[in-house]
C-alpha positions in Angstrom: -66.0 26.9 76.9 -67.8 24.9 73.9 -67.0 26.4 70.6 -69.8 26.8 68.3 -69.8 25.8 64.0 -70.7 30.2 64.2 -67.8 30.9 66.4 -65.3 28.3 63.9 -66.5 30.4 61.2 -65.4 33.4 62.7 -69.2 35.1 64.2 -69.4 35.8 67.8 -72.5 35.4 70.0 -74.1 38.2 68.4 -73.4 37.2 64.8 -70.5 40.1 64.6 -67.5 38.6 63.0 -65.1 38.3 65.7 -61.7 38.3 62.7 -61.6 42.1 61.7 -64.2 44.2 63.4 -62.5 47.1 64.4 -60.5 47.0 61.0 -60.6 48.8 57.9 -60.8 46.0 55.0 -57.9 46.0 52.5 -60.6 46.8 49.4 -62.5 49.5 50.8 -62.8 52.9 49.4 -64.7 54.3 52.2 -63.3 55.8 55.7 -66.5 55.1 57.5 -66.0 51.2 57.3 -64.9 51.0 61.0 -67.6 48.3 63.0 -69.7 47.2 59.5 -69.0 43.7 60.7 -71.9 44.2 63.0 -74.1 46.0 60.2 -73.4 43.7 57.4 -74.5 41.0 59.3 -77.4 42.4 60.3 -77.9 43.1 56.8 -77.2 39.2 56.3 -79.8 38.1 58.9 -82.6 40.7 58.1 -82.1 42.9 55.3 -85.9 44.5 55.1 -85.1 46.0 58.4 -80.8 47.0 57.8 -80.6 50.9 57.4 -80.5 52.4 53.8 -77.4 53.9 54.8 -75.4 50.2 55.1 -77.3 49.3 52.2 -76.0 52.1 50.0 -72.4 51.9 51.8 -72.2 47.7 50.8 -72.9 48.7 47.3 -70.5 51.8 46.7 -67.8 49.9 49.0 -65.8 46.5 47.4 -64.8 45.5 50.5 -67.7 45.3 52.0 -69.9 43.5 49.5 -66.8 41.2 49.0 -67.3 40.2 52.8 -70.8 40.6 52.6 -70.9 38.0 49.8 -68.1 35.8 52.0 -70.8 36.0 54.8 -73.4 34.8 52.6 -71.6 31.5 51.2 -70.8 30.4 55.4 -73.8 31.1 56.5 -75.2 28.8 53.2 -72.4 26.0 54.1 -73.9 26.2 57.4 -77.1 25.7 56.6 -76.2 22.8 54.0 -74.6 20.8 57.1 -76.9 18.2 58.0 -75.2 16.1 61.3 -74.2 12.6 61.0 -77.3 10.0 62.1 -76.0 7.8 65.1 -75.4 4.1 64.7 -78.7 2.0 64.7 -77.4 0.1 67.3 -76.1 3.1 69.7 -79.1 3.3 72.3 -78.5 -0.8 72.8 -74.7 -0.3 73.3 -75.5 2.3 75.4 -77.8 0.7 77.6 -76.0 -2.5 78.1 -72.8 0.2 78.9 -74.8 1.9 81.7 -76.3 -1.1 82.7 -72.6 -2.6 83.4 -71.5 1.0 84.9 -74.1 0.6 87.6 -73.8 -3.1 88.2 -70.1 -2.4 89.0 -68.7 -2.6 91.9 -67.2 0.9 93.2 -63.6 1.4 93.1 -62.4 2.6 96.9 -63.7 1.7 100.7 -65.2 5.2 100.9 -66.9 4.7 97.0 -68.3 1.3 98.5 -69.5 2.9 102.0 -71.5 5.5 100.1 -72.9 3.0 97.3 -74.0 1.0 100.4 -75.2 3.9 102.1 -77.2 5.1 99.0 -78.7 1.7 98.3 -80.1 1.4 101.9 -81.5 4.5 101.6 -83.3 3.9 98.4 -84.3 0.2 98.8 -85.0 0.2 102.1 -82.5 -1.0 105.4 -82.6 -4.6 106.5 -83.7 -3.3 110.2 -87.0 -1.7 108.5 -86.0 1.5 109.9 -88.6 3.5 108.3 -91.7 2.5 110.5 -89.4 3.5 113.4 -88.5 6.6 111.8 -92.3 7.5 111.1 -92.7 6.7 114.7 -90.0 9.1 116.1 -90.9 12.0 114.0 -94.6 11.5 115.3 -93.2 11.2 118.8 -91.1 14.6 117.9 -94.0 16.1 116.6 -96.1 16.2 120.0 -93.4 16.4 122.1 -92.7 19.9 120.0 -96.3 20.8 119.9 -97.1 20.4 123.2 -94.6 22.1 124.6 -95.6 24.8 121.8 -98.8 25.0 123.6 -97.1 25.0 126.9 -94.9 28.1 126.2 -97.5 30.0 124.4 -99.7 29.4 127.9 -97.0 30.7 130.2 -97.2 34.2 128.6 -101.5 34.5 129.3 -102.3 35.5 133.1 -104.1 33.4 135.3 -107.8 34.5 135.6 -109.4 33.9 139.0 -112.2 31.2 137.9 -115.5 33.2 138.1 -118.6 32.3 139.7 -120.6 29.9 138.5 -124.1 30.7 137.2 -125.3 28.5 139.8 -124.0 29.8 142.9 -125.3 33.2 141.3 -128.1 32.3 141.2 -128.4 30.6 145.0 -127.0 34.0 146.3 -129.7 35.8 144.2 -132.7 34.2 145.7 -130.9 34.2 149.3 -131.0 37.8 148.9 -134.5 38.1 147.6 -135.5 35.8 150.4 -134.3 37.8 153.2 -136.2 40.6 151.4 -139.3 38.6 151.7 -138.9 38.0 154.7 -138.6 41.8 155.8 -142.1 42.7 153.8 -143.7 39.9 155.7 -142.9 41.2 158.7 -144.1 44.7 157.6 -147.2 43.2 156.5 -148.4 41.6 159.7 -147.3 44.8 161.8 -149.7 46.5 159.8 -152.4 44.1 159.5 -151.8 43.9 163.9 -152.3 47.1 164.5 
């Protein structure tokens, strides 16, 4: 776990110090100082919003205000720390650093077998594998969709093909001349007579 400049100078996460929380202090009058770590530095952070009663307790109680004041001067160092610039010249030492890092050769057969591995992946096979690849996940592609298609079809009954308008049609007139053909035959029995 990384170890904050708060957590050296003795704050927790939650800006409670983490030294004496549950403790009474050595110079304070009071009974109720019991978890004021966690009040006093909310006092610290905000002190427009801190309750009057902390307020009035920090300036009745020595302790308190001693630590309060202690609280004050870290949190002041803290802010005063500026961290160090880097050398002008770091991002060109680093560079030329990871440059040699990847122009190295890798240590074990199994390092070199992956580098290899990753290097034809990246920049490409000497066999120009990609086309082919392209080509077998086309082939894949309509093998699996057709065969979709053929699936899905098995499921559907098989409708008897219906009659074609046609041959409807042909049987309608067929019908109509037979008809015709009857009323004729009416009609000159009558007209004999």
């Amino acid at each position: 776990m990384r170890v904050g400049v708060r957590e050296k100078a003795g704050f927790n996460r939650r800006g409670v110090g983490v030294a004496n929380m549950n403790e009474t202090k050595p110079n304070c009058t009071g009974l109720n100082c019991t978890g004021m770590d966690a009040k006093l530095a909310d006092l610290l952070l905000d002190p427009v919003t801190a309750p009057a009663k902390v307020q009035a307790h920090v300036a009745e109680c020595e302790g308190c205000e001693a630590e309060l004041d202690e609280l004050k001067r870290t949190i002041g160092l803290l802010d005063a720390w500026q961290a160090p610039e880097p050398s002008p010249y770091f991002m060109t030492r680093f560079a030329a650093r990871l440059r040699e890092e990847q122009q190295a050769e890798p240590a074990g057969w199994l390092a070199r077998q992956v580098a290899r591995f990753r290097a034809g992946f990246a920049y490409g096979p000497r066999t120009h594998a990609r086309p082919l690849a392209a080509m077998a996940l086309t082939v894949m592609l309509l093998l699996g969709g057709g065969t979709y298609l053929g699936v899905t079809d098995w499921n559907k009954p098989v409708q008897p093909a219906s009659q074609a308008a046609v041959v409807h049609d042909l049987q309608t007139l067929d019908s109509n001349a037979q008809l015709l053909d009857q009323l004729e035959a009416l009609s000159t029995n009558d007209n004999g007579d």
